[in-house]
C-alpha positions in Angstrom: 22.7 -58.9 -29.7 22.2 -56.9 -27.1 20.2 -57.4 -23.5 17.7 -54.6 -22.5 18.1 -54.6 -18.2 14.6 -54.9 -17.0 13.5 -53.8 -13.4 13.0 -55.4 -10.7 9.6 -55.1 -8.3 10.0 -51.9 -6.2 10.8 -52.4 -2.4 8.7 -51.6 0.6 8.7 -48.5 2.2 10.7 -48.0 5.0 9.3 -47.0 8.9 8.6 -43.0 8.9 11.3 -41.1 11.2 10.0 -39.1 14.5 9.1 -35.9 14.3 11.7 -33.0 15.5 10.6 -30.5 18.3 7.8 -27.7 17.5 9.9 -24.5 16.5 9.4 -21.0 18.8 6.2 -19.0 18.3 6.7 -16.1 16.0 4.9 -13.2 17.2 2.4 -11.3 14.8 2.8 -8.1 13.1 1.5 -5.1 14.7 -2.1 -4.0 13.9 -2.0 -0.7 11.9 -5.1 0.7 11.3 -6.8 4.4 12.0 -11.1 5.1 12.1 -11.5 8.9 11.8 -15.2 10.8 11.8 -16.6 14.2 11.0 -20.1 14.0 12.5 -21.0 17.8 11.6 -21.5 19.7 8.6 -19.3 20.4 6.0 -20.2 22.4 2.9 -16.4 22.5 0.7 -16.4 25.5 -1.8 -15.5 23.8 -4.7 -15.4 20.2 -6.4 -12.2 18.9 -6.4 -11.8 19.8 -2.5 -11.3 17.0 0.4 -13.6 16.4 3.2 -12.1 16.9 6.5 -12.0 14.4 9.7 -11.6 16.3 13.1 -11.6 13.3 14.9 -9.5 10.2 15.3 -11.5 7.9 17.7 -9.0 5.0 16.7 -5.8 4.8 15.5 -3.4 1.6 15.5 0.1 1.5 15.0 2.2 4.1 13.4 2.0 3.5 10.0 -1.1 5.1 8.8 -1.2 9.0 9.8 -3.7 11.7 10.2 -3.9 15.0 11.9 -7.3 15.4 13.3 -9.2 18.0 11.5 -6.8 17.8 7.9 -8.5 16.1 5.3 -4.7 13.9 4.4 -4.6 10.0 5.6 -0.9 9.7 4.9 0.0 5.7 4.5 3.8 5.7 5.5 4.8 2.2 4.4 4.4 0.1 1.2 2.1 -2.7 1.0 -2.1 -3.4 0.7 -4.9 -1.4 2.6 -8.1 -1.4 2.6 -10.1 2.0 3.2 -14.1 1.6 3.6 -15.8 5.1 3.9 -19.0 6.4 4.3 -21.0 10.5 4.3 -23.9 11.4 3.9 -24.6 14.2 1.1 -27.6 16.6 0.8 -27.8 19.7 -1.6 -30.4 22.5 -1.9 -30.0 22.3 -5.6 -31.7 19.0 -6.1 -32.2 17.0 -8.1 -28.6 16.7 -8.5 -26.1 13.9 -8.5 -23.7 13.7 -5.4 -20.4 11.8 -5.6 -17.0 11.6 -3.9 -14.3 9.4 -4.4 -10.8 8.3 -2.9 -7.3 10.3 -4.5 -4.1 8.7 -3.6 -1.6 11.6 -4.4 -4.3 13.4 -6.0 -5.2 10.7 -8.3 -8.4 9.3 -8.4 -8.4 5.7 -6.6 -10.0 2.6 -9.1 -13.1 1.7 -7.9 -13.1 4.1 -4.9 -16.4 6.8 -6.6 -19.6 6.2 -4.9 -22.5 8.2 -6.5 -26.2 9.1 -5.4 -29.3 11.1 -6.9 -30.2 13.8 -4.3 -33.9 13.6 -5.6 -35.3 16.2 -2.5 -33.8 19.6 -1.6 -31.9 18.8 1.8 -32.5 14.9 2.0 -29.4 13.5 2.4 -28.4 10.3 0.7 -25.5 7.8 1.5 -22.1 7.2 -0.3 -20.2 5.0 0.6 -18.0 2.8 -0.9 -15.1 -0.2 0.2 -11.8 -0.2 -1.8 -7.9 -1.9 -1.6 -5.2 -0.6 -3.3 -1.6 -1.5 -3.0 1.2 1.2 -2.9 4.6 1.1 -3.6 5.7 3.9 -0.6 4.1 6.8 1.5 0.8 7.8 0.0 -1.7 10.5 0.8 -5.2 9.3 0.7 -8.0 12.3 0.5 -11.9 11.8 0.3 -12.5 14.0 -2.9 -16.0 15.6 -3.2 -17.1 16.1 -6.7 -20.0 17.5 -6.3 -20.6 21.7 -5.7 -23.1 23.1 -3.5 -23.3 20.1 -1.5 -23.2 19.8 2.3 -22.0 16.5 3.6 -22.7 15.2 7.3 -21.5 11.8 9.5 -18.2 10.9 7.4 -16.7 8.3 8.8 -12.9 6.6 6.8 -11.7 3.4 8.3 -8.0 2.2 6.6 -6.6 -1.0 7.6 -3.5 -2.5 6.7 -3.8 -5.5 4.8 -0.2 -6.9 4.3 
């Protein structure tokens, strides 16, 4: 015959030890983040061809690039962004439908196309659109018109580094 042990009541818990000193403040990454506009009239010759931004009016850190008046937002570092960006489109062919959309390397951007109907000849309409994408290393981000025969007026591309 053999004799099972059976356990015995549990014990009380014991006093909780002091708590140890606060550890040294890290200090926070540095802000990266650039806000580039082309207030004035662009008309590109073809589909397929990047707006241009002649000026920077903000520009944070070192890690997102852009030589004022190019249509290239080079993002030097891997990690997440988020690019928000808004023109407004108006076209003497209307009605017609006005798009652009956001090409890292050349290829389109998921989720970055922002369409309108021009319904009047030379009423502009909005596009604008809000995106993220994550990159593996540097990138060249362009704002892509797809549209021909369209004049676009008050860009505006803000890209902030997410992580």
């Amino acid at each position: 015959m053999s004799i099972v042990p059976v356990p015995g009541p549990t014990g009380a818990t014991g006093p909780t030890g002091p708590i140890g000193p606060t550890g040294p403040t890290g200090t926070a990454p540095a802000p990266q983040a650039l806000y580039a506009v082309a207030p004035a009239a662009q008309t590109p010759a073809s589909a397929g061809s990047s707006l241009t931004f002649p000026t920077n009016q903000m520009v944070l850190g070192t890690e997102i690039t852009h030589t004022a008046g190019s249509g290239d937002f080079i993002l030097t570092q891997p990690g997440s962004y988020e690019v928000h960006y808004t023109v407004n489109a108006a076209s003497s062919d209307a009605p017609t439908l006005a798009s652009v959309q956001l090409n890292a390397n050349g290829t389109l951007v998921p989720g970055s196309l922002a369409t309108n109907s021009i319904a009047t000849s030379g009423k502009p309409v909005l596009l604008a659109n809000t995106t993220a994408l994550t990159i593996p290393g540097t990138t060249t981000l362009t704002l892509v018109t797809n549209t021909a025969n369209t004049t676009f007026t008050n860009g505006s591309i803000l890209i902030h580094k997410l992580s």
